[in-house]
Each structure stands twice: as structure tokens, then as C-alpha cells.
N, C-alpha and C positions, 0 to 999 in steps of 0.2 A: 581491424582495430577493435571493432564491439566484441567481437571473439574473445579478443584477447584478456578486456580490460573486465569482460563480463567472468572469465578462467581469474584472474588475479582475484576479483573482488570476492569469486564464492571461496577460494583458498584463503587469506585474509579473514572475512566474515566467520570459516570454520576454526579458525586460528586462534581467535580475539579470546576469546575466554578461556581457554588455556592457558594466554601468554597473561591474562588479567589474575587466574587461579595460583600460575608460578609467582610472578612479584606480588601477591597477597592483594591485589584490588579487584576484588569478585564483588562489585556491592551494588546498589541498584542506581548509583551513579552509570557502570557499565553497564549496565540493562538498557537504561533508557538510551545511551548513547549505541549500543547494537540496535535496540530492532529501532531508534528513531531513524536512524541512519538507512537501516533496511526501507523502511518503508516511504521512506521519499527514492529510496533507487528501483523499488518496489515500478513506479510511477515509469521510469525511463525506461527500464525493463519491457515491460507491457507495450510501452508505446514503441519502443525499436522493433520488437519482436516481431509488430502487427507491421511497422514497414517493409522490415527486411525480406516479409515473405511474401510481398503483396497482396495483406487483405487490407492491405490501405485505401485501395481499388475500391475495395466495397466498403460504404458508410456505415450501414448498417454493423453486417461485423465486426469491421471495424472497431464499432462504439461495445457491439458486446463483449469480443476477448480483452475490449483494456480494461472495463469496467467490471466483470468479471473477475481478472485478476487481481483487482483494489481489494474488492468485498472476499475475495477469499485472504486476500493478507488479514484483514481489517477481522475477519472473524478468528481468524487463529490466535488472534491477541484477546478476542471476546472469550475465547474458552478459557484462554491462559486466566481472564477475570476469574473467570465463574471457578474452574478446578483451582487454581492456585499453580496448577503445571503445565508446562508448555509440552507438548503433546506433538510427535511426529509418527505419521503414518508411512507404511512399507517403500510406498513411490512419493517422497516428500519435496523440497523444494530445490536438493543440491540434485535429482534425479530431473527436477524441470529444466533445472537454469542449463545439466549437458546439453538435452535436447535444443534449446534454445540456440547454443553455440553450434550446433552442428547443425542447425537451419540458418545463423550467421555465415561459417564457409560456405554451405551451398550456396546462399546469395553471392557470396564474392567472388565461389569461380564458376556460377552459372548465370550469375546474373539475376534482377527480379522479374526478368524474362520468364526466366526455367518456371515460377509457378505461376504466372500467367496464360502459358503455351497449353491447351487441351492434351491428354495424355495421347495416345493413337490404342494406348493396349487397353486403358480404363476408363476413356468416353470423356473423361473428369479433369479440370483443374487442380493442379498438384496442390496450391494453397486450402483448398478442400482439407487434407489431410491435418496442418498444422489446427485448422479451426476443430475438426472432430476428436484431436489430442484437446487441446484447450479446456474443448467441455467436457469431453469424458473424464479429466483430473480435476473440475472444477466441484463434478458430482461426486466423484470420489473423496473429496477435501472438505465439501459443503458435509457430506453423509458423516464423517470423520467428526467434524467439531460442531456440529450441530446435537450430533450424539453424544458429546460431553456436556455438552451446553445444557439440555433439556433432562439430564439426567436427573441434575438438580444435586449432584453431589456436593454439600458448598458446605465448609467450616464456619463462615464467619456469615452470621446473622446480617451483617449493612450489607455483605453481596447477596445474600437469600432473597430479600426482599427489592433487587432492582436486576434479576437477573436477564430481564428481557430490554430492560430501559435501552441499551447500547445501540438494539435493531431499529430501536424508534428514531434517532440520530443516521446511520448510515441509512436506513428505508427512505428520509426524508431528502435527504440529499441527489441519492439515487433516481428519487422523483421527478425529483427539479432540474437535474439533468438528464434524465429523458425529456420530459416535458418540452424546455429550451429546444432539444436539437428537432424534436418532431416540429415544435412551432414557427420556428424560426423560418420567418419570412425572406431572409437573404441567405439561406443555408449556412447557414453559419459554421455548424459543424465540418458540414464536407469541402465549404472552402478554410477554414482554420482548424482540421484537426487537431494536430501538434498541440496548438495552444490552448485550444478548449481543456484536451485531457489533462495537459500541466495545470489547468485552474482549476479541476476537479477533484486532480489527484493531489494538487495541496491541501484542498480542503480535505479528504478522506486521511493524508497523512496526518493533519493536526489532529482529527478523529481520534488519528489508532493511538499517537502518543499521549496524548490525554484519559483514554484509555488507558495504558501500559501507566501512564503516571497514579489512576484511582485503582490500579491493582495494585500497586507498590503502598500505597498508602491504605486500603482496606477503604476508601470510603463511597461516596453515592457517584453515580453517571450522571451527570445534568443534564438533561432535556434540552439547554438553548445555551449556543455556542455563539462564538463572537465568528466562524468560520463560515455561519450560514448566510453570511451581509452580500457576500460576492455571489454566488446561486441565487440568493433570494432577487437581487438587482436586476440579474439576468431576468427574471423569473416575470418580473415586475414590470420590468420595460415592453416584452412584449403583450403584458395588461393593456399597455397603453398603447399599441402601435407601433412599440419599438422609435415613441419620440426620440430618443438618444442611439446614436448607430450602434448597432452592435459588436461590428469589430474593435471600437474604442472603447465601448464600455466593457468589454471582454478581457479587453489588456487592464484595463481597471481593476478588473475581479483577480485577474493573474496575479497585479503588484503588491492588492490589497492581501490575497488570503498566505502568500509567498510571507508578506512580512508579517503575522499573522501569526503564521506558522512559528517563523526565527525568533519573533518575540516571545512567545509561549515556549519554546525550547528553551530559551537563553535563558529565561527566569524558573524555568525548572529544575535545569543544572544548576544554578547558583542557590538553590535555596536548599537543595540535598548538598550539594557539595559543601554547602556552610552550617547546615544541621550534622552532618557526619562529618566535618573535619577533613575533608577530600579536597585533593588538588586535581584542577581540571588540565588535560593534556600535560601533566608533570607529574614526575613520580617520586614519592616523597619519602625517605628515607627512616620513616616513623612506622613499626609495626601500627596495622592496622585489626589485628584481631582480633579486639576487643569490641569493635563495633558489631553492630546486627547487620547481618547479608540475607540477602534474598538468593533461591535457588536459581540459578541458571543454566541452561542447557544449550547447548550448541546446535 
């Protein structure tokens, strides 16, 4: 079933702005609404991936291919800031998500047996291989957009001057959730994965769309996010002993940066949609090309 709906979503996903270009609503209402969407599935993605093959087994790992995968979504949108264009390299992201799917069926008719089991011919555990793909396209995507990044090519004077501010925001978070999982006096991590990453990865998604939102609008990154309350708490409580359990305050951070998130999207779309005259999920029979669009790429 992850196979399948993970084949639907990148057909879809490749879809969307074409079928947005034919009925005339290319504008940055669709923007926000593809990669916001991306990048909260961005989150389940990562996290299925790391089960299906079993490196769920191992915490560590674990914690690096799904955190890994955030920061490289979260930076491709950081280029997109800095260049103005969204940028894909030779093995891009519809080249990950096949492999992805076809480490899906092998779990389903091997089992997550099959990459637990020591090879007999290579000495090695097969989930080996999925981690060493991981980071070898992590390095290749980091090396990708980092080299647009620092190139420094930037049109607009408000992104010239804050083109690094974005890594101060994802660095800190990253922090706080390492920090959390190493400190964590009842493991927290390795008995709540699942959840930990989903409160992570919300936070890292209102990151990227808040991001993608001061690229549409040309203006400053801000240093202090209303998304860092849920990390920070984490972060805090173990200052103190972890006075408050940390599975409960964990689910706290979840519901908090979840609604967080929805709020910061919901009020995003409605203030483009009512500055450009856009209808949200309705398609409105008013030529629209008189308005100003943003470039978009598939």
C-alpha cells in the first residue's frame, strides 16, 4: 500500500503544475500549496522509508536518514530563496522516491526480515545498503544546493544580505533535536520514534514553508519562529530533570507545532489568495493573466 500511494503521489505531484499551467492558475498560491504539501509528506516519506527497511532497528540511524532527509528538502527550498529557481540535479527526488518504492515491495514480499538477516555472500546486513544510498544522495544534493547557495548569485538586494540567516533557524532546531535524543534520560527517542520525528518534522515543515513563503514575497528570514516553543520545551525540561514526563510533553510538542504549522499555512493561503483574487481548491472561471506569477518548476 506505501508502494502504491507513494507511485500515485509522485505522478500527481509531477502532474499538478501542468494541470495548474493548462487552466491558467500557475501563481504562487500553487507554489505554496505543492512544495507545502511536499514537505509535510517529505516527513512520512523519511519516516516509512527508515521502517520499511529496518533501520528502525538502529536509533541512531535511524535518527540520521530521517533528519537528513528534512535538511536536504528544507535546503532545496533555501536555494530556491537565494537563486530565485528551483534547481534539479541529474538523480533528483522522482529518482529517490522509485528507489524508495522498490525497497517498499521488497519489504512486502520479503519481509523486514530480508534486511535484518546477515548476507552469507557480503558478511553485511542488507539495510546497510539503503543507509549508504541515503548518504551518498544526501552528499550529492547537499554539494548541489549548497553550490548555489554560496555562490552568492542573488538579484534582489533583501535576499543578498540574509542569505545564510535560513541555516541559523534549521542548524538550531537540528541542535535541539539531537541534543533531546542523546540526553534523554528515558530514551525517548528509541521508545517513541515515530513520534519524536513527526514533532520534528513539523517543525522543519513550517521551517521550509515559511521559507517558500519570504521567497515569494522577496523579504527577510527571521531568526525566531513561533515553531521553536515545542524543541525548545523538550530541550528545557531535560535542564530540569525532565520534571514533566517526556512522553507527554512530547505529545505536547506534536499537537502544538502540528497546529502551528496549519495555522501558518491557513493564514498564508488566505492572504495570497485575497491579495491575488484566487479561489482556494475552486476554479474560477475569470481569466487570470493579468496577475503576476511566480516561475514554477515541476
Amino acid at each position: 500500500m506505501s508502494a502504491v500511494g507513494l507511485l500515485m503521489y509522485q505522478c500527481l505531484d509531477s502532474l499538478d503544475g501542468k494541470q495548474c499551467r493548462k487552466i491558467d492558475q500557475d501563481t504562487p498560491l500553487e507554489e505554496l500549496f505543492d512544495h507545502g504539501c511536499d514537505s509535510v509528506s517529505m516527513v512520512f516519506v523519511a519516516v516509512g522509508t527508515c521502517i520499511s527497511c529496518g533501520i528502525g532497528f538502529e536509533p541512531n540511524w535511524m535518527f540520521f536518514c530521517s533528519f537528513i532527509a528534512m535538511f536536504i528538502f528544507f535546503c532545496s527550498i533555501w536555494q530556491t530563496y537565494v537563486s530565485g529557481t528551483l534547481h534539479f540535479g541529474l538523480i533528483d527526488v522522482t529518482e529517490g522516491h522509485m528507489v524508495v518504492i522498490l525497497m517498499y515491495l521488497t519489504s512486502a514480499f520479503g519481509g523486514i526480515s530480508f534486511w535484518q538477516n546477515t548476507s552469507p555472500v557480503l558478511g553485511v546486513k542488507p539495510y546497510v545498503f539503503p543507509v549508504i544510498g541515503i548518504t551518498l544522495g544526501a552528499t550529492y544534493a547537499s554539494y548541489n544546493n549548497f553550490r548555489d547557495i554560496l555562490n552568492g548569485r542573488v538579484k534582489d538586494s533583501s535576499v543578498a544580505n540574509n542569505i545564510l540567516s535560513p541555516g541559523i533557524n534549521v542548524g538550531f532546531v537540528l541542535t535541539l533535536a539531537f541534543i533531546v535524543f542523546k540526553r534523554s534520560s528515558s530514551r525517548l527517542f528509541e521508545n517513541h520514534s515515530c513520534l519524536y520525528l513527526l514533532t520534528f518534522g513539523m517543525v522543519m515543515s513550517k521551517l521550509s514553508n515559511k521559507l517558500l513563503v519570504v521567497h515569494m514575497t522577496k523579504s527577510k528570514f527571521p531568526l525566531v519562529d513561533t515553531s521553536f516553543i515545542g524543541p525548545s520545551l523538550l530541550f528545557l525540561n531535560q535542564c530540569i530533570d525532565s520534571f514533566i514526563d517526556e512522553h507527554i510533553l512530547l505529545w505536547i510538542a506534536l499537537v502544538f507545532s502540528s497546529l502551528d504549522l496549519a495555522v501558518y499555512f491557513t493564514r498564508a493561503s488566505r492572504q495570497i489568495s485575497s491579495q491575488l483574487h484566487l479561489h482556494i481548491f475552486t476554479v474560477s472561471s475569470v481569466n487570470h493573466t493579468n496577475h503576476t506569477t511566480h516561475g514554477h518548476n515541476d
